[in-house]
C-alpha positions as CSV (number, residue, x, y, z in Angstrom):
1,X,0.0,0.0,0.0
2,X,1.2,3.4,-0.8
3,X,1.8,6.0,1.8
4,X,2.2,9.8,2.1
5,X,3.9,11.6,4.9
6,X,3.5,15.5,4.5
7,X,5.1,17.6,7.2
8,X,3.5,20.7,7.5
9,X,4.4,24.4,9.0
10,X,1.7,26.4,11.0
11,X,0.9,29.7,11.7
12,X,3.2,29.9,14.7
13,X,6.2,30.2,12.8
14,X,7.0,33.7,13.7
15,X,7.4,32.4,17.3
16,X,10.5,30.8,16.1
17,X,12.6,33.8,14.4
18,X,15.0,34.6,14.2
19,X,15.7,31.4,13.1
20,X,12.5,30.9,11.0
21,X,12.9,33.6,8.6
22,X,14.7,32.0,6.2
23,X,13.4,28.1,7.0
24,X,11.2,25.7,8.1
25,X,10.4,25.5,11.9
26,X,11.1,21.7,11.4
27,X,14.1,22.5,9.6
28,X,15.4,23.5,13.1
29,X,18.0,21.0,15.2
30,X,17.4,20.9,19.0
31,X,19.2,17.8,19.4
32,X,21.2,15.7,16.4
33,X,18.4,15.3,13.7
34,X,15.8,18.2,12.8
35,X,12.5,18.3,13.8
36,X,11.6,17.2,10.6
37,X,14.3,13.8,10.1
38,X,12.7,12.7,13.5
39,X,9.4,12.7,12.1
40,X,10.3,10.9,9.0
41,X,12.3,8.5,11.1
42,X,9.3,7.8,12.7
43,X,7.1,7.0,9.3
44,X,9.5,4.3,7.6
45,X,8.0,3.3,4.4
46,X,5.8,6.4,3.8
47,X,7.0,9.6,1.1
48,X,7.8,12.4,2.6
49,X,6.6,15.8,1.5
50,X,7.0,19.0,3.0
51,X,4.8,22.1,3.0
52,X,5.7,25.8,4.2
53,X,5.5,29.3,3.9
54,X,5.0,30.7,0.0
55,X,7.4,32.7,0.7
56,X,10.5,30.6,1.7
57,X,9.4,27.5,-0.7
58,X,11.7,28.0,-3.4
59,X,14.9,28.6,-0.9
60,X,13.8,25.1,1.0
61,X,13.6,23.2,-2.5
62,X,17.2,24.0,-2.6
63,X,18.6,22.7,0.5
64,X,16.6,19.6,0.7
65,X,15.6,16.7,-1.8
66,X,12.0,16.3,-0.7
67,X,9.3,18.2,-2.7
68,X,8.3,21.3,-1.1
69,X,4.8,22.8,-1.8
70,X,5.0,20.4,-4.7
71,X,2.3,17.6,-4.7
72,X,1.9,15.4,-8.3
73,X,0.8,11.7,-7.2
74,X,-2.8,11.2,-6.4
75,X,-1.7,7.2,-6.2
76,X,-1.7,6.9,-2.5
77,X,-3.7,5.0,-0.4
78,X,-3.3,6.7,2.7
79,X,-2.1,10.1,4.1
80,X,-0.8,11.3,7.0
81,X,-0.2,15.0,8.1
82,X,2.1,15.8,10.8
83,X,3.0,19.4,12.5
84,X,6.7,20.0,12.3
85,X,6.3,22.0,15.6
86,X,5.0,18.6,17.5
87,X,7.5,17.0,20.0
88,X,8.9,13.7,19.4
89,X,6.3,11.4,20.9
90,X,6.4,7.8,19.7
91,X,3.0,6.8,21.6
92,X,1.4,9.2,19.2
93,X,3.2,7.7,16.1
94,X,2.0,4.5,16.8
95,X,-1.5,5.7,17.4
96,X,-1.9,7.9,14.2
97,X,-0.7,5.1,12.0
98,X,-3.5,2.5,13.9
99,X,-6.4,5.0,13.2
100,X,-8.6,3.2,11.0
101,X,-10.5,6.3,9.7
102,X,-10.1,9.9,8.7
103,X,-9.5,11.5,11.7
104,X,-8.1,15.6,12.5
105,X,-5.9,15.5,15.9
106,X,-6.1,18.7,18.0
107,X,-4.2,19.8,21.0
108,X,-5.4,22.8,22.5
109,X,-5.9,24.9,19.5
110,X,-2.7,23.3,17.8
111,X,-3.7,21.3,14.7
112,X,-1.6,18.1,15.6
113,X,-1.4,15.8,12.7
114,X,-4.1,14.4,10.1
115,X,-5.0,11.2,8.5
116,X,-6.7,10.0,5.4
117,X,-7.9,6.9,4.3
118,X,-8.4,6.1,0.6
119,X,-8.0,7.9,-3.2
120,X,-7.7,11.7,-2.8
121,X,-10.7,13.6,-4.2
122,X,-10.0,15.8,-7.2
123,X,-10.9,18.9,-5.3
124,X,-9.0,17.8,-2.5
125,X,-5.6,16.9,-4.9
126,X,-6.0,19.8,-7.3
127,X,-5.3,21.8,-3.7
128,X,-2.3,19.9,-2.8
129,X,-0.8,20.3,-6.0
130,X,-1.3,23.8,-5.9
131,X,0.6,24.1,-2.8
132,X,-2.7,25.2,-1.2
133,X,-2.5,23.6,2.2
134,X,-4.8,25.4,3.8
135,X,-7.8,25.2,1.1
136,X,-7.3,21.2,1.7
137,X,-7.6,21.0,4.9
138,X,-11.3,23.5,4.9
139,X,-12.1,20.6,2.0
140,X,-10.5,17.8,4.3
141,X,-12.3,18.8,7.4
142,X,-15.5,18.2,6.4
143,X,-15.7,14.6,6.6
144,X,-12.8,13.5,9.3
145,X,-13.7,13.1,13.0
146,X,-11.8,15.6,15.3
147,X,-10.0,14.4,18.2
148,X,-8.5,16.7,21.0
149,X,-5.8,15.5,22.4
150,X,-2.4,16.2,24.7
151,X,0.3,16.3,22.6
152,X,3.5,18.4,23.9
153,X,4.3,20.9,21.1
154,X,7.3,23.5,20.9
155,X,5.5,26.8,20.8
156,X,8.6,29.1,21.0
157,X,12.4,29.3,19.9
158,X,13.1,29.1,23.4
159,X,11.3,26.0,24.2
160,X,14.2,23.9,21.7
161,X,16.7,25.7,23.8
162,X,15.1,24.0,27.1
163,X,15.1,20.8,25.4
164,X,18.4,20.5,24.0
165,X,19.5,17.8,26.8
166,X,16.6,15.3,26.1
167,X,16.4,15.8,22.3
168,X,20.2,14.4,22.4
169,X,19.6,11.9,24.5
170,X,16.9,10.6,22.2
171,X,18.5,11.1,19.1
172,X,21.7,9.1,20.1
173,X,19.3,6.5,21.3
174,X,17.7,6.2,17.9
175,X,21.2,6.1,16.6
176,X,22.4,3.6,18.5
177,X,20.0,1.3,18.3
178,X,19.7,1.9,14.3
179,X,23.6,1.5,13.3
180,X,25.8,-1.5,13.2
181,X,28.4,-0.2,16.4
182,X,30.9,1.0,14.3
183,X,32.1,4.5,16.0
184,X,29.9,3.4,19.5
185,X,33.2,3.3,22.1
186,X,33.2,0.3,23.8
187,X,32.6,0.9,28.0
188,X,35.7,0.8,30.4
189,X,38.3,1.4,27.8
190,X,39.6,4.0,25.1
191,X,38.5,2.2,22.0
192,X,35.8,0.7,19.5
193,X,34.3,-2.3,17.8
194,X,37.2,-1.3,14.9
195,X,39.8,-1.3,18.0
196,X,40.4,2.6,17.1
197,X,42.8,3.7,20.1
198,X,42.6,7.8,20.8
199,X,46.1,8.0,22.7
200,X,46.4,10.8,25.4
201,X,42.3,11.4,25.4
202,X,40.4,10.8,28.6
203,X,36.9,9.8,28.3
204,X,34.2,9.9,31.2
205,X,31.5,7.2,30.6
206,X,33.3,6.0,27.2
207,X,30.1,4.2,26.4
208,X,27.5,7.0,26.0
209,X,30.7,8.4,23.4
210,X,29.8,8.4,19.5
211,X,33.0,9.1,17.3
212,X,32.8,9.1,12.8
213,X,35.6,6.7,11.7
214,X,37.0,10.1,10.2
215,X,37.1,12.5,13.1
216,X,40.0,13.3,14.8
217,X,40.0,13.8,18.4
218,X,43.7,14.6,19.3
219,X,45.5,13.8,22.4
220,X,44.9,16.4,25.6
221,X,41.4,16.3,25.6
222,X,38.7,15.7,27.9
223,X,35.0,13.8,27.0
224,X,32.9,13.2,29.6
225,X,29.5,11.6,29.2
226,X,28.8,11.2,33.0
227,X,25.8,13.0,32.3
228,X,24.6,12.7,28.6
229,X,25.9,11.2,25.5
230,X,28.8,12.7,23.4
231,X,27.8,12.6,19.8
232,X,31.1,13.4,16.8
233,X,30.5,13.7,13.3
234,X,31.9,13.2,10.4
235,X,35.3,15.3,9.5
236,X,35.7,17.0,12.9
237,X,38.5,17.9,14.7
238,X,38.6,18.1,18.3
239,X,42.0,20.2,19.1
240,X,44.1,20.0,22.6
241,X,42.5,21.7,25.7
242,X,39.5,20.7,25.0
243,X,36.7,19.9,27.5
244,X,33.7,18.2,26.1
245,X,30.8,17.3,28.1
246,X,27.5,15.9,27.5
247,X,24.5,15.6,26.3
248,X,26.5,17.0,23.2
249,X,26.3,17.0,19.4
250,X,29.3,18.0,17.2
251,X,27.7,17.9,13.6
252,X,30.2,17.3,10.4
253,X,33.5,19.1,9.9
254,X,33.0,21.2,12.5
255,X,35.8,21.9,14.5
256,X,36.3,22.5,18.7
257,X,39.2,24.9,19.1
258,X,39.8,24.8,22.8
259,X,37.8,25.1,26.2
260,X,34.3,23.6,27.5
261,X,31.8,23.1,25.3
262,X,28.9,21.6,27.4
263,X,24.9,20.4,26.7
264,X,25.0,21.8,23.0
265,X,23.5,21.3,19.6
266,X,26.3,22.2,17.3
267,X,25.6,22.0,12.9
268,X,27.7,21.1,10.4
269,X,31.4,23.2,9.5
270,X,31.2,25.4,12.5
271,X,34.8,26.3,14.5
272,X,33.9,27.0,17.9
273,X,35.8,27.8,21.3
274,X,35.6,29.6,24.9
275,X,33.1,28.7,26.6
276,X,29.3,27.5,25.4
277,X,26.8,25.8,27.5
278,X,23.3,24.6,26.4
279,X,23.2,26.7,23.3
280,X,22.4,25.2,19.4
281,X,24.5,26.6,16.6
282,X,22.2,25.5,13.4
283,X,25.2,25.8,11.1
284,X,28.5,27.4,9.2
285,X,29.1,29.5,12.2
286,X,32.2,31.0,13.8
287,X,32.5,31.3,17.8
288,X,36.4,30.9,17.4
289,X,37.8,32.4,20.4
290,X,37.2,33.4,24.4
291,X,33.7,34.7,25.7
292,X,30.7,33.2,27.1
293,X,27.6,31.6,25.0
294,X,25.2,30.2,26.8
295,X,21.0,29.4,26.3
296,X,21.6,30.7,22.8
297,X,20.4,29.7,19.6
298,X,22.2,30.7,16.4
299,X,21.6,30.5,12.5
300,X,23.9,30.3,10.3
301,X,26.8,32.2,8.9
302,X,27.1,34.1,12.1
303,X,30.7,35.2,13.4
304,X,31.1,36.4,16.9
305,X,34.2,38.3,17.4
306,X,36.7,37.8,20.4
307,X,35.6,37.9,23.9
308,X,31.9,37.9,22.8
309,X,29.4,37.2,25.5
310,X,25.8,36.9,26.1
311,X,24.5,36.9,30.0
312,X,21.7,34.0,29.9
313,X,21.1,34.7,33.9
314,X,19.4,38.1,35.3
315,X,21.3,38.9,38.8
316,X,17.7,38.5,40.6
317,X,16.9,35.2,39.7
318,X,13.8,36.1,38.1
319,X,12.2,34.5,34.7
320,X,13.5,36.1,31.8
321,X,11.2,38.1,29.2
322,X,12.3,38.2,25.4
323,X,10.9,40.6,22.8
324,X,10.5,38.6,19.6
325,X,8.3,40.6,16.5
326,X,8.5,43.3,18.8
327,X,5.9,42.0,21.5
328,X,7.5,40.8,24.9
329,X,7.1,37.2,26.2
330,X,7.6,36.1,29.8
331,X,9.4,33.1,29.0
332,X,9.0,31.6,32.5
333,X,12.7,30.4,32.0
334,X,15.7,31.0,34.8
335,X,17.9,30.8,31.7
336,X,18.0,32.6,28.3
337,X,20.6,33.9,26.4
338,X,20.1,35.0,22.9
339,X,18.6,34.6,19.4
340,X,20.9,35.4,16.7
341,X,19.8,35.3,12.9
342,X,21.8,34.2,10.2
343,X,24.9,35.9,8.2
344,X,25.1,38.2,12.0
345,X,28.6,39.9,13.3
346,X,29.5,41.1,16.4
347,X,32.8,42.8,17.2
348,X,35.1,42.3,19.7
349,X,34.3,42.4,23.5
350,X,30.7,42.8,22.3
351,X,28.3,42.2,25.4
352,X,24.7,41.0,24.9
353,X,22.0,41.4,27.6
354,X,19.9,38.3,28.9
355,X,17.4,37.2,26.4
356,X,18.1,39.4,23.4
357,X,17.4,38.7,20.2
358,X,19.0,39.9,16.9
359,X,17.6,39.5,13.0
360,X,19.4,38.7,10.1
361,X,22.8,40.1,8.4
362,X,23.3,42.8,11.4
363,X,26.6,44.2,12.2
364,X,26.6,44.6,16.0
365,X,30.0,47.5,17.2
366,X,29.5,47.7,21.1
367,X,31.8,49.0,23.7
368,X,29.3,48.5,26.5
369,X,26.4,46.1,27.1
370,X,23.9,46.3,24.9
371,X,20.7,46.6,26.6
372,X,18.0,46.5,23.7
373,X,15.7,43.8,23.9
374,X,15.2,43.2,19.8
375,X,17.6,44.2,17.1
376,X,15.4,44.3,14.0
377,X,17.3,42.8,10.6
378,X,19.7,44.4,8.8
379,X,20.9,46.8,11.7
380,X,24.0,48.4,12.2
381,X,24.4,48.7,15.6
382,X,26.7,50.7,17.8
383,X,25.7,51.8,21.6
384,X,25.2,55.8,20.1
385,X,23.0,55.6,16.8
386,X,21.4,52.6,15.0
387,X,20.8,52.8,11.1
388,X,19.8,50.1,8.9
389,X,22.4,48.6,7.1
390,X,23.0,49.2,2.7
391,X,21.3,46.0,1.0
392,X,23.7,46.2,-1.5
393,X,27.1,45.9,1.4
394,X,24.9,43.6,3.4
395,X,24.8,41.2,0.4
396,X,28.5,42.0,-0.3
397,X,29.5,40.7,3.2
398,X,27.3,37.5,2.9
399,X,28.8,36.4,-0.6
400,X,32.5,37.0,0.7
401,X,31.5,35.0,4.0
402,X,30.2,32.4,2.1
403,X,33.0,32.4,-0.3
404,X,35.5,31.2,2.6
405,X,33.1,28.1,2.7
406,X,33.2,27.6,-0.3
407,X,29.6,28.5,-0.7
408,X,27.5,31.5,-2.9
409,X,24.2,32.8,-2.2
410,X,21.6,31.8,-4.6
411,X,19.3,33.8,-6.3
412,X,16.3,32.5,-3.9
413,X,18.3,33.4,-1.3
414,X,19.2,37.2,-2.4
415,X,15.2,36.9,-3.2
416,X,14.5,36.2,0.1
417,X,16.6,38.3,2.3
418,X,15.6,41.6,-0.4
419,X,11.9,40.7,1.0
420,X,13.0,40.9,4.9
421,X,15.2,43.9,4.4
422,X,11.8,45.5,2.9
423,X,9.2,44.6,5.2
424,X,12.3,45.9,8.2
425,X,12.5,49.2,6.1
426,X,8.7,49.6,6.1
427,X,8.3,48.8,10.1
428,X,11.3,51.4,10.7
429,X,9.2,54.1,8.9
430,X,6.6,53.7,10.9
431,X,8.7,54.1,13.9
């Protein structure tokens, strides 16, 4: 029997920028795999498809194989819609794919996930393949059962921060359990089912430790798994003076240049160093040297110059409030550092205040703490005037950045980021 899985995006994007301006809230990584590679994980056997935003379609297509907003096969015999935003939950899995009619699963006013049974209808398909989500569902609606339901969902960027530890956990599970040993350290000793030695490397709890055939970890480094599994990519190199403790991911050919990097989610070819602590780096981000990161969450491209440091703590203990599209949230959290959009730069010694957040391509000059609360996009920033950065030197810096990966914006991309620095200009005139 033919299967469909379509992850879908909500209307609660917005609560994750940042991050979400230029992807898919399941594109985002609080643990090893996205949101949206534990879903799929979870629906072996059944296509994936994924639907978003009009707006940021074309620039997903590009960094994904799966068909985005694109819907041609009407073939299937079943369907099932999941919300990228839902918390891995494999109770629910098994319960969706049991349901032996069309049913809609609510939680709270969350749509949840979706099922249907049988040949699509032509209105119905002619919808899909228009990329018209939300015309199918009004259509769908109308002959499923509803079910409400608790189902834990991530509502805010913050809430992936507070999760990083168990996401992880999880992840390394499902990797472990779904792999043949290789790069799985064996317990009470230094090496693994290949008989890999690491000379002059200590490891804490070797058996929670996950290194690629191909990573180098060399000697005068810590890993210590006491409390969480160490996860290490593909390509990376792990440098002397190195303290690594877990639950941590180190994504592919990304490299650790020194210090204690502790309960963090860190993407593919990033170089990082100092000090960071339960923070997620989604990618192709620099936090070379000395300076504090902590309860962060940052896109990609970003470079943080020397010394660099966000507080995630306020000094009276109390929950910490962020301003995100310019309303403020109590986040109810002890901890929260910051929210830092992609192709970003901060100079050195800059100092960001508990629970800020900053947009995309900003250039951030501080000799003193900066104490706003939300830096809108494409902001050149300096304690005694603000003006929005040129478009045309923005884009300038992002292709030379890039450039040094090896990488050039595509025209989706410059597409893309012309549409936020326009809707930014608009809000500032009103201001």
């Amino acid at each position: 029997m033919a299967k469909c899985l379509i992850i879908f995006e909500d209307e609660a994007y917005a609560n994750f920028n940042p991050l979400a301006l230029l992807r898919p809230v399941f594109m985002l990584r609080p643990g090893i795999r996205t949101l949206a590679e534990k879903i799929i994980d979870c629906f072996d056997g059944y296509q994936p498809h994924y639907f978003c935003r009009p707006e940021i379609a074309e620039l997903t297509s590009e960094n994904c194989r799966i068909p985005v907003n694109r819907f041609e096969d009407k073939g299937y015999d079943e369907y099932i819609f999941v919300n990228g935003r839902i918390r891995h939950n494999i109770e629910f899995v098994h319960a969706l794919k049991a349901a032996g009619e069309n049913v809609i699963l609510t939680s709270g006013d969350d749509i949840t996930a979706f099922k249907l049974l049988g040949k699509l209808p032509d209105p119905e398909y002619n919808f899909l393949k228009q990329g018209d989500l939300s015309g199918f569902y009004s259509k769908f609606k109308e002959r499923a059962k509803a079910m409400n339901i608790e189902l834990p969902m991530y509502g805010y960027i913050w809430d992936l921060v507070a999760a990083i530890d168990d996401e992880i956990k999880d992840d390394f599970k499902y990797f472990r359990k779904n792999s043949n040993g290789d790069g799985f350290l064996k317990d009470r000793n230094r090496t693994d089912n290949k008989g890999r030695e690491f000379p002059g490397v200590d490891f804490i709890n070797s058996g929670d430790i996950y290194i690629a055939a191909d990573a180098e970890v060399l000697p005068g480094n810590v890993l210590d798994a006491s409390k969480g599994p160490i996860f290490i990519g593909s390509r990376v190199r792990i440098e002397p003076h190195s303290y690594l403790v877990g639950p941590l991911y180190i994504g592919k050919e990304s490299h650790v240049l020194g210090g204690k990097i502790t309960g963090s989610s860190i993407g593919p070819v990033c170089r990082v160093g100092g000090e960071v602590e339960e923070s997620i780096i989604q990618g192709y981000s620099n936090k070379y040297h000395a300076g504090f990161l902590g309860h962060a969450y940052l896109g990609e491209w970003i470079n943080l110059g020397a010394m660099t440091t966000n507080s995630d703590l306020k000094n009276n203990y109390g929950p910490v409030s962020v301003t995100l599209n310019r309303v403020e949230h109590n986040t109810g959290n002890l901890k929260v550092g910051s929210f830092i959009g992609d192709f970003t730069k901060t100079a050195i010694g800059t100092l960001l205040n508990t629970g800020i957040t900053i947009g995309l391509s900003c250039n951030i000059v501080a000799d003193s703490l900066v104490t706003d609360k939300e830096i809108p996009s494409f902001t050149w920033y300096s304690p005694r005037h603000k003006m929005t950065y040129n478009f045309v030197k923005a884009i300038g810096v992002i292709e030379r950045s890039m450039a040094r990966r090896d990488k050039e914006p595509s025209e989706a991309l410059k597409k893309r980021l012309k549409e936020i620095f326009e809707t930014e200009s608009k809000h500032n005139a009103k201001e």
